[in-house]
Residue, then its C-alpha position, 0 to 999 in steps of 0.5 A: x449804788x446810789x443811797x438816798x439818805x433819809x431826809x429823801x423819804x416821809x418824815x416823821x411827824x412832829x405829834x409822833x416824835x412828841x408822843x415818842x419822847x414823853x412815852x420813852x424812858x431815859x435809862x441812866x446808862x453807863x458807858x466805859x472808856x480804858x476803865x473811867x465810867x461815865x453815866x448817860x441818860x439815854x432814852x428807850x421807848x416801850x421799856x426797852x433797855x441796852x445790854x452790856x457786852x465788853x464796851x458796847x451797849x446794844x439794844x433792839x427797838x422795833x427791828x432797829x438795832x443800836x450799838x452804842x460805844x465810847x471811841x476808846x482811843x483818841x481821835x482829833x477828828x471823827x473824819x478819821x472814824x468814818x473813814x475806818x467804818x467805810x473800809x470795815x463795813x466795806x468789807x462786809x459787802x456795804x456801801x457808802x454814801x457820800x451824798x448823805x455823809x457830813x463830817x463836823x467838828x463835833x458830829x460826823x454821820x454816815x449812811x451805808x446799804x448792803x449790797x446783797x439785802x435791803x439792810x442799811x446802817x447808819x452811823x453817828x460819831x458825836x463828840x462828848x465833853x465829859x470824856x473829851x472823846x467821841x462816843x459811837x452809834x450804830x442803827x442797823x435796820x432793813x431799809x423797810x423799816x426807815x420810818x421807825x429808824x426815824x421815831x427812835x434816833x431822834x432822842x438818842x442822838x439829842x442824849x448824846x449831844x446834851x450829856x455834858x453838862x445837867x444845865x444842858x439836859x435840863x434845856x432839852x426840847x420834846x419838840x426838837x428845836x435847840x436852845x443855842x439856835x433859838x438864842x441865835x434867831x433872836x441875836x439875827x432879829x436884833x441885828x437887822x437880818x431877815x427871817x429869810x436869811x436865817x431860814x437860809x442859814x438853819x437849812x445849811x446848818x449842822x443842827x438841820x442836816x443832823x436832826x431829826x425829820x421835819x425839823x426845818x419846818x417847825x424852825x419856819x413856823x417859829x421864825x414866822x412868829x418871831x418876825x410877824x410874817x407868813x412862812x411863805x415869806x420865810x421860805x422865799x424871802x431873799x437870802x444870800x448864799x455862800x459858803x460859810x467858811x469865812x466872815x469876807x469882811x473880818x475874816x471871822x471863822x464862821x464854819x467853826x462858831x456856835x450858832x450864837x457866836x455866828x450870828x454876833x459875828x456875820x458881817x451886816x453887809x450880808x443882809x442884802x442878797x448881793x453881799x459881794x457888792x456890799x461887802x469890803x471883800x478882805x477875805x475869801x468866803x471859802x479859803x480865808x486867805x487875805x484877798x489881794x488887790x486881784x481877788x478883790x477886783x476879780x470877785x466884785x466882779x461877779x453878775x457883771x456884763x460880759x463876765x465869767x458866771x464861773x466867777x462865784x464859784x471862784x469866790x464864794x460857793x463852790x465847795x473845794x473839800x471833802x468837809x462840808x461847812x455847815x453853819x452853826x458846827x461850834x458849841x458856845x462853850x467851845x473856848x472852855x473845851x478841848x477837842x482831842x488833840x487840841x493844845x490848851x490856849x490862852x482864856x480869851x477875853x470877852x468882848x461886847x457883842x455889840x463891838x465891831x470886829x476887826x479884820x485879821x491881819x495875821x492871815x497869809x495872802x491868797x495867791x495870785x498865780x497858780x491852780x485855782x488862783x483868779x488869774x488862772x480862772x481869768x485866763x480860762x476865762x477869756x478863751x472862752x470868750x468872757x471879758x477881763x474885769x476893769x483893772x485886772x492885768x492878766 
């Protein structure tokens, strides 16, 4: 069965989600894990408000149904949470979407449809700092009834994000946009990159494809403002696209940095569209391992005459995983917080901003022979009928 997820069907409306957030009442809710009690300020419109039953916390909301829990044992990805609703689930007769599912560090979300009705639920395990575990929220709805779906998680999904600290909850938005990607925005402008490119970058992040329905939207009248321009250039401008999962100059780990740290970090050489021609290609976009003299020869090559288009793909967007690397996955805090099964480090030391990072030179080499190497790809390649690009030995 394909399920659409919900960013395929009408959105909800800047002017309701405003009317929605100021009209909903945030009930101080407490949650519990192996006895510690935390408490959340979770946001109910029309006076509505959760019910304790052993853990969980339930609520019924205009034919939306939510089931809120703290994850009692500990877990070093919510990957491995996802993967115990589809079976679980499965078993009542639902079925999974994995065009809708994304999987961060931080948020994993997952879309299932009954098989036998129109009733679908939808998933969200977000990761909180105040518990060092992930809390858990089921909406379980008749597909009907999508449109409300999207007026009532919006906010509650945002509580759940912010709980950690009260500095952060005081910085909560009613219009939705998030004060680390406004930070963002203004780092990008100031290093010299085009609103377009980072309209690219929001519309591949974790915020946009987690939050809330026209987000992108409004994301595009506030970089039109910011750069002085209209959203048509914005929207079409000129960006270069890739997977972001590493810095090809530096090595960076771009999948794993807060939006802030992403846009201190990204390379300057990507603000021209073909960053492969103006980019010291040191490692791979996708795997992160040190390109070797081959690699290096092999994906500058790319859009070259007579060669493999295929080749892009080799080097910078085709997706290998079932991870998806959405932009902007880190929190800013993330070196003072420790994910569930992750070993204490020594504090890092701050550095200007401003200062040029250094390649990595404690990454392994890629390899040069073998299944998805690029003399694999280069042979393939010539049977096909495509030139071997100058200096490559096969």
């Amino acid at each position: 069965m394909n399920i659409r997820p919900a960013r395929w069907l009408p959105r909800l409306g800047f002017a309701a989600l405003s009317s929605l957030l100021f009209l909903g009442q945030s009930q101080a809710l407490e949650l519990t894990r192996n006895g510690t009690r935390y408490q959340v300020d979770v946001p109910l419109p029309g006076g509505a408000r959760f019910q304790a039953s052993g853990v969980d916390r339930k609520a019924t909301v205009n034919g939306i149904s939510i089931n809120l829990r703290l994850i009692q044992d500990s877990y070093s990805h919510c990957t491995e949470l996802v993967e115990e609703r589809r079976v679980s689930v499965g078993e009542r007769g639902y079925d999974s979407d994995d065009e809708s599912a994304i999987r961060t560090r931080r948020e994993c979300q997952l879309y299932q449809r009954s098989r036998e009705s129109d009733g679908q639920i939808v998933s969200h395990y977000v990761f909180m700092e105040i518990c060092g575990c992930y809390a858990a929220v089921h909406f379980s709805y008749p597909y009907r009834l999508e449109d409300r779906f999207q007026k009532v998680s919006p906010p509650i999904l945002l509580a759940l994000r912010r709980a950690s600290s009260a500095k952060a909850r005081e910085t909560v938005r009613t219009d939705g946009l998030d004060e680390d990607w406004i930070e963002a925005i203004a780092i990008f402008k100031k290093r010299g990159f085009s609103a377009s490119m980072v309209h690219a970058l929001l519309r591949d992040s974790a915020h946009i494809n987690l939050g809330q329905g026209g987000l992108l939207e409004r994301y595009t009248r506030l970089l039109a403002k910011t750069y002085g321009t209209s959203v048509k250039k914005v929207m079409n401008g000129p960006a270069p696209t890739a997977t972001w999962g590493y810095d090809v100059e530096t090595g960076y780990p771009l999948h794993a940095a807060s939006p802030q740290d992403f846009a201190r970090n990204l390379s300057t050489c990507y603000q021209t569209e073909k960053f492969w021609k103006s980019c010291k290609l040191n490692f791979h976009q996708e795997q992160g391992c040190r390109m070797t003299k081959g690699w290096k020869i092999a994906c500058h090559a790319y859009g070259d005459a007579g060669t493999d288009p295929a080749i892009g793909d080799l080097c910078f967007w085709e997706p290998r995983g079932d991870l998806p690397m959405l932009v902007g996955g880190g929190y800013k805090n993330e070196k003072s917080v420790m994910l569930p099964g992750a070993k204490k480090t020594a504090k890092a030391t701050k550095t200007k901003s401003s200062k040029k990072k250094a390649a990595r030179s404690d990454v392994a080499y890629c390899p040069d022979e073998g299944i998805a190497s690029w003399r694999d790809f280069m042979r393939d390649s010539v049977d096909q009928g495509f030139s071997v690009p100058s200096g490559l030995k096969l």
